[in-house]
LOFI-725760 format. One line per field, with one value per residue (C-alpha): residue number from 1; residue in three letters; x, y, z. Coordinates in Angstrom, 3 decimals. Example, Ala and Ser with C-alpha at 12.3 -4.5 7.8 and 13.67 -1.06 7.14 Angstrom:
BEGIN
num: c(1|2)
residu: c(ALA|SER)
u: c(12.300|13.670)
v: c(-4.500|-1.060)
w: c(7.800|7.140)
***
This chain:
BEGIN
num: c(1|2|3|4|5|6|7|8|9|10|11|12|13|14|15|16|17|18|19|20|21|22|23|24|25|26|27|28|29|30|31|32|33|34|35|36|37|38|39|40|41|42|43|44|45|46|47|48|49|50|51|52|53|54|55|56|57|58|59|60|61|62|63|64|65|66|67|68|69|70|71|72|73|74|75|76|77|78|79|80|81|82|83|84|85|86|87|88|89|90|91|92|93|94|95|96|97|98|99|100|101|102|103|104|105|106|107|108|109|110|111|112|113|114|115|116|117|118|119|120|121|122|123|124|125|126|127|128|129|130|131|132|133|134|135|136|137|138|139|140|141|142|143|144|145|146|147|148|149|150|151|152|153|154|155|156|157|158|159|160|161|162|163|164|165|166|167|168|169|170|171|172|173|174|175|176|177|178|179|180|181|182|183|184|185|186|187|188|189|190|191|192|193|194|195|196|197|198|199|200|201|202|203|204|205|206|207|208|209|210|211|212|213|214|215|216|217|218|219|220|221|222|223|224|225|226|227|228|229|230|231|232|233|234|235|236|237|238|239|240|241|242|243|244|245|246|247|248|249|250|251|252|253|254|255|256|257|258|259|260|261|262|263|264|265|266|267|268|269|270|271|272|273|274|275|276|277|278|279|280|281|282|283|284|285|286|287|288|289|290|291|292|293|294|295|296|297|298|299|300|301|302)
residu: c(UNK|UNK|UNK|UNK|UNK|UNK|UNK|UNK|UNK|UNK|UNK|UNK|UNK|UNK|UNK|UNK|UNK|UNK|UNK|UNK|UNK|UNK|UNK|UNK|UNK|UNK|UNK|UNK|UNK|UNK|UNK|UNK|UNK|UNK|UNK|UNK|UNK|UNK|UNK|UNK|UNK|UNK|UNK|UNK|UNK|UNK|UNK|UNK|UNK|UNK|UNK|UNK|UNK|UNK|UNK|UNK|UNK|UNK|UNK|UNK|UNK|UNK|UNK|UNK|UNK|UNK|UNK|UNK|UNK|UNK|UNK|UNK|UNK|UNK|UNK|UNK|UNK|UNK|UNK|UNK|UNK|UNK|UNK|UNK|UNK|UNK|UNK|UNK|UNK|UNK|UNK|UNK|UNK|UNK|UNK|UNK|UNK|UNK|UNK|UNK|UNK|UNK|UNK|UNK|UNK|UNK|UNK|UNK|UNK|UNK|UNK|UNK|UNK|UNK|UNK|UNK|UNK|UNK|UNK|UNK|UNK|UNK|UNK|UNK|UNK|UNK|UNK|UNK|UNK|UNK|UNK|UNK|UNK|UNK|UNK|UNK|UNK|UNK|UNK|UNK|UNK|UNK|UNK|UNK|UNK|UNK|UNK|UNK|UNK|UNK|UNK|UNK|UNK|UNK|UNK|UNK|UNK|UNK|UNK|UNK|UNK|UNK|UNK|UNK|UNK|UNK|UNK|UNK|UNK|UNK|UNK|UNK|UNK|UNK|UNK|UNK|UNK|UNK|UNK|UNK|UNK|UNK|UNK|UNK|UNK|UNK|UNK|UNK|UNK|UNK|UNK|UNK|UNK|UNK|UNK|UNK|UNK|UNK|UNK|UNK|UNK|UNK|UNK|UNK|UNK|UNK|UNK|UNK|UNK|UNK|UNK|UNK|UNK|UNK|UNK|UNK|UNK|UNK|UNK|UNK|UNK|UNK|UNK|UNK|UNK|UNK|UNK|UNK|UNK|UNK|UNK|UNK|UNK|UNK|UNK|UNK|UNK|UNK|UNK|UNK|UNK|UNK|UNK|UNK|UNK|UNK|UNK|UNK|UNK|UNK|UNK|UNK|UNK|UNK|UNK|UNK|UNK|UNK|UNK|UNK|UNK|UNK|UNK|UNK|UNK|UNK|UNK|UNK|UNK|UNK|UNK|UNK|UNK|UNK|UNK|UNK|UNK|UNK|UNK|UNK|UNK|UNK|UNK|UNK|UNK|UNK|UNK|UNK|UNK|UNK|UNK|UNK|UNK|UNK|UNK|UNK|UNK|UNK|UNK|UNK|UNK|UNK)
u: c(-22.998|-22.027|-22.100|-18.587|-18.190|-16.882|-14.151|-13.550|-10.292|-11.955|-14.753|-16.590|-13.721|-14.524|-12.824|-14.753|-15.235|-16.463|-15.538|-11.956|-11.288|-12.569|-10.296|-7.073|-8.120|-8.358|-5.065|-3.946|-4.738|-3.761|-0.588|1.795|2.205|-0.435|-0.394|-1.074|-0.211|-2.962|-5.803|-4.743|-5.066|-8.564|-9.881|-8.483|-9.543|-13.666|-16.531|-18.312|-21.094|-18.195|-16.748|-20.002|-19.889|-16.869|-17.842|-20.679|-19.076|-16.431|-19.085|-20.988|-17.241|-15.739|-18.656|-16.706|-17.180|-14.072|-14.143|-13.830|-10.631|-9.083|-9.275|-7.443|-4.755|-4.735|-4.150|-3.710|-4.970|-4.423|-7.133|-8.967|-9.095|-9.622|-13.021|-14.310|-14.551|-16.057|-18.771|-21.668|-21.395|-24.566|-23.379|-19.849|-21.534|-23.864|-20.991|-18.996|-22.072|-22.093|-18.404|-18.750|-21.313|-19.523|-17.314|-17.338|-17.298|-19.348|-16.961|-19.036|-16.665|-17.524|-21.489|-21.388|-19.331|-21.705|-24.895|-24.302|-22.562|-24.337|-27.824|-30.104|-27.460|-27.948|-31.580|-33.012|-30.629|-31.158|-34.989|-34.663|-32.725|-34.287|-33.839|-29.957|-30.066|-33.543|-32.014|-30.243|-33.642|-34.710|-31.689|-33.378|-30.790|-32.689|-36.088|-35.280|-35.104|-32.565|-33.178|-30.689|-31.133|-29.359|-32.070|-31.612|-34.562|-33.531|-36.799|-36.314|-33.025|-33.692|-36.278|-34.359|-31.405|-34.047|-35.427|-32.292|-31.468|-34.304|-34.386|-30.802|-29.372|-32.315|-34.151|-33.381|-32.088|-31.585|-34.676|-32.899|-35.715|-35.278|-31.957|-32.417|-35.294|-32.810|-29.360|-30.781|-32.887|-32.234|-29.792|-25.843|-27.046|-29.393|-27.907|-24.604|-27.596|-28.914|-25.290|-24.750|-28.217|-27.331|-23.764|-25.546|-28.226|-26.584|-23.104|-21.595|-21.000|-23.017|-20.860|-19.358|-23.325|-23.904|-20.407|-22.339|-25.529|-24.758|-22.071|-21.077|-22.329|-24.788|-22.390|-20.210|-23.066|-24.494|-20.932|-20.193|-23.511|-22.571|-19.043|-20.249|-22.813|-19.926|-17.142|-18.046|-14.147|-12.679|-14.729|-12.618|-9.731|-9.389|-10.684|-7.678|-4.976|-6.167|-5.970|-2.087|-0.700|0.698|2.279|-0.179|-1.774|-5.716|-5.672|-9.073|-10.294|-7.904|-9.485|-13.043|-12.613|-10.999|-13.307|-16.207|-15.344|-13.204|-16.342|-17.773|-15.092|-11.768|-10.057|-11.458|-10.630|-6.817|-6.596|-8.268|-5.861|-3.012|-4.725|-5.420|-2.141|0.275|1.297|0.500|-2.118|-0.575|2.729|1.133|-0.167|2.701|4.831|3.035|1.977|3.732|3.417|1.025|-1.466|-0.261|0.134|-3.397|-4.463|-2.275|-3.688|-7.660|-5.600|-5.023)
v: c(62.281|62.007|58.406|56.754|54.400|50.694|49.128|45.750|43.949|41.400|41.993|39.868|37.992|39.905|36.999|34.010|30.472|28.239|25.554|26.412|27.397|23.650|22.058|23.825|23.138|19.678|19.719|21.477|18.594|15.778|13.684|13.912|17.746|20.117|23.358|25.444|28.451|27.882|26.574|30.717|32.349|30.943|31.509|34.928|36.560|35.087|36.943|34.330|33.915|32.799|30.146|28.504|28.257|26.499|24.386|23.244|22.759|20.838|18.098|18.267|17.464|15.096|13.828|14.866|17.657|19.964|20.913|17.423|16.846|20.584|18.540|15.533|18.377|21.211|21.325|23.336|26.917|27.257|24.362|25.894|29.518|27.759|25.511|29.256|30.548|27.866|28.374|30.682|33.006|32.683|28.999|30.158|32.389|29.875|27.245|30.038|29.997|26.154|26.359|29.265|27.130|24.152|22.403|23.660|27.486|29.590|31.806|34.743|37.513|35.616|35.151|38.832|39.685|37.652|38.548|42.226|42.913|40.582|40.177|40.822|38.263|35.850|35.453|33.685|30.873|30.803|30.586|28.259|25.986|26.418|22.626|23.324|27.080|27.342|29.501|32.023|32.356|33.776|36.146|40.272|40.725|38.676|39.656|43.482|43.498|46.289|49.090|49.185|52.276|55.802|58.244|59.826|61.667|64.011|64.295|59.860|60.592|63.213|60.725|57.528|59.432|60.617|57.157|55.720|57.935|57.077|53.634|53.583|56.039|57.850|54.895|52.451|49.746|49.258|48.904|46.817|46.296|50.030|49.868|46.205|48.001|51.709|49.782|46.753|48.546|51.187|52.254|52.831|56.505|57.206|55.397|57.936|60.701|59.310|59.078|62.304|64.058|61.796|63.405|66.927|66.081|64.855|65.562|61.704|59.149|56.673|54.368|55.101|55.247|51.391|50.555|51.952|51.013|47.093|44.218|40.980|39.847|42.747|44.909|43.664|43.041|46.873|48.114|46.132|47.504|51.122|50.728|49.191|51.895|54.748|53.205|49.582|49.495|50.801|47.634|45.173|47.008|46.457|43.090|42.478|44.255|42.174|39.270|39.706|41.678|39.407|36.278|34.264|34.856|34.546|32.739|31.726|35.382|36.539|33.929|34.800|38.543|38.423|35.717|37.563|41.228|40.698|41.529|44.202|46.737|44.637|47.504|50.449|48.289|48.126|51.652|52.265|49.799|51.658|55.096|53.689|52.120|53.401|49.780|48.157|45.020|43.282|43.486|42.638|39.486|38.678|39.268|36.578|34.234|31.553|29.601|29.464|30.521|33.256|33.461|33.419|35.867|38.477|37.407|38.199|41.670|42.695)
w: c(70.219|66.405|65.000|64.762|61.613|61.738|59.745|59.151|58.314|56.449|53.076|50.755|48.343|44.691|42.471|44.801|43.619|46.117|44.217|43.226|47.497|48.330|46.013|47.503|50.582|49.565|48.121|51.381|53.163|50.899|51.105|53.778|54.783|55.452|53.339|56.082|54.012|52.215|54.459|56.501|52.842|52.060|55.895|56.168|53.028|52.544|54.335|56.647|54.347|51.695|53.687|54.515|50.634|50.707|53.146|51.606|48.234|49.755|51.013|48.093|45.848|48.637|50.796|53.820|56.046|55.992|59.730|60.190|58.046|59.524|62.796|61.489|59.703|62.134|66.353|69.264|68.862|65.225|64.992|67.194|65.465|61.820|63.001|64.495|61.461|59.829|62.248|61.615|63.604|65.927|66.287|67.450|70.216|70.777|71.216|73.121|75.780|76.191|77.193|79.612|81.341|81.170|83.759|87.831|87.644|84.749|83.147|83.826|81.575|78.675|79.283|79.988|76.761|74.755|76.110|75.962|72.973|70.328|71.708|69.288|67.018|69.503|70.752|67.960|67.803|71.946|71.867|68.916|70.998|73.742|75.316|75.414|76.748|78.583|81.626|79.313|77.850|80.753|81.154|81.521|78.387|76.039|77.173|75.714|71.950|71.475|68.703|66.188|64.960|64.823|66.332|69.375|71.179|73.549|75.672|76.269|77.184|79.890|81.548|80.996|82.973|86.026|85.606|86.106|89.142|90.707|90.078|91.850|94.051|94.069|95.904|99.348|97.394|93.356|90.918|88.222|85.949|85.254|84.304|82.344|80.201|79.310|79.279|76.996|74.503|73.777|70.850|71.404|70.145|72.455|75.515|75.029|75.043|78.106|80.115|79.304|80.629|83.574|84.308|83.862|86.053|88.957|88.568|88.064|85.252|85.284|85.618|89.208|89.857|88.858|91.099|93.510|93.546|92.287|92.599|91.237|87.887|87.751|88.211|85.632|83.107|83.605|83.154|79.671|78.541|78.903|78.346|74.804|74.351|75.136|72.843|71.836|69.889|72.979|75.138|72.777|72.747|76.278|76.515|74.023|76.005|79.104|77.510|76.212|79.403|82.720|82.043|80.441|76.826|77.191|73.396|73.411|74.073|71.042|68.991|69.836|69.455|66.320|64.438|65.829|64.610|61.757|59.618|61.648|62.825|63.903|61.678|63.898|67.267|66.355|65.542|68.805|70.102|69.011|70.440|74.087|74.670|72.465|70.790|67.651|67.841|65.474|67.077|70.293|69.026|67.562|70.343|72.365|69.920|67.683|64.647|62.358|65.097|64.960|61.360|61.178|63.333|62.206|58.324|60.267|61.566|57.543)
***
């Protein structure tokens, strides 16, 4: 498997001035409009690490905190979208986690999402907060410190794939610490490796072998992991799809995924996008968003 590069849509701002970006936002807020032309320009265009600048220039200038005025300024989803990116982005997960917990039901999708896609992101703010996430601590996903590297070693992948066979249909009943230990730490490299000495060893994806051999949250959990190891653009591509098909616009799963990969490869996921279902993103979003809600997600598209 060759290694696929990432795009972003968003890149450090070249001409930045933390100071200059907190006083148009305070002018953006002053008086009795909102510049909301404005408040999407700054957001949209400055890397994360840039608008944590701003933020803290902005207190330092006004003695207020600007996520605090946004809220007074902003609402709805718009609001929503422009205090995400304000966040750091291990707090925004982190945030993210609370509210899939939250409330009667645990919005499991979301956990899952989080959990298997950002991990190694994630863990140290979990452990360091341990008093407010002590069960996830305990989650098999956090326990395995994924490698992050490019390598791929043929001879691990051959074992990892009878290891995995044998540890599920190759057993009475499922051995999941097996497949928690290959699926959660190894590399996206070598896991592609290892799926593909499992098809030639036994004649099946692995993926109708984990539909098989698990169900519920497992299920799901083991499935996001390889489906993000196979084609981690293609993972969000559908989550994005899902969430604009049917009736009802998922917005807070178009918020998320945007914020959250606008700096890593939100650029290779619309292109993908536009490859797996024949439609633009940006029209998409468009499409079944308004205002300047969706102004500003359509600016994070760019």
């Amino acid at each position: 498997p060759k290694y696929r590069r990432r795009h972003p849509t968003i890149r450090r701002h070249h001409d930045f001035d933390a100071e200059r970006d907190a006083k148009k936002l305070q002018k953006a807020c002053k008086g009795m409009g909102t510049d909301e032309t404005a408040i999407i320009e700054i957001l949209s265009n400055r890397s994360s690490d840039q608008r944590q600048q701003v933020k803290q220039k902005y207190k330092t200038l006004y003695g207020k905190d600007l996520e605090e005025v946004l809220k007074g300024e902003l609402s709805g989803n718009f609001e929503k979208t422009a205090l995400a990116l304000l966040d750091r982005p291990c707090e925004y997960d982190a945030r993210e986690l609370r509210k899939a917990m939250k409330g009667a039901g645990t919005d499991e999708l979301l956990l899952i999402e989080i959990l298997c896609t950002r991990v190694n992101k994630v863990r140290g703010f979990l452990t360091s907060n341990q008093h407010v996430f002590s069960f996830l601590t305990q989650c098999p996903f956090l326990q395995a410190n994924r490698d992050e590297g490019l390598e791929i070693d043929a001879e691990l992948a051959g074992q990892d794939a009878k290891d995995l066979y044998e540890a599920g249909e190759g057993c009475w009943g499922t051995d999941e610490l097996v497949f928690n230990v290959v699926l959660a730490k190894r590399n996206y490299m070598q896991l592609r490796a290892t799926f593909q000495a499992y098809e030639k060893l036994k004649g099946k994806d692995i993926e109708d072998a984990i539909k098989s051999e698990t169900s519920g949250d497992l299920e799901k959990a083991f499935l996001t992991l390889v489906r993000c190891a196979k084609d981690c653009q293609g993972y969000f591509a559908t989550r994005l799809y899902e969430a604009i098909k049917g009736a009802g616009t998922e917005e807070e799963t178009l918020i998320r995924i945007l914020v959250t990969r606008a700096e890593i490869d939100l650029q290779t996921i619309k292109e993908k996008f536009h490859k797996m279902y024949n439609k633009s993103l940006v029209e998409a979003i468009k499409s079944d968003t308004s205002g300047d809600f969706r102004k500003l997600l359509v600016a994070l598209l760019h």
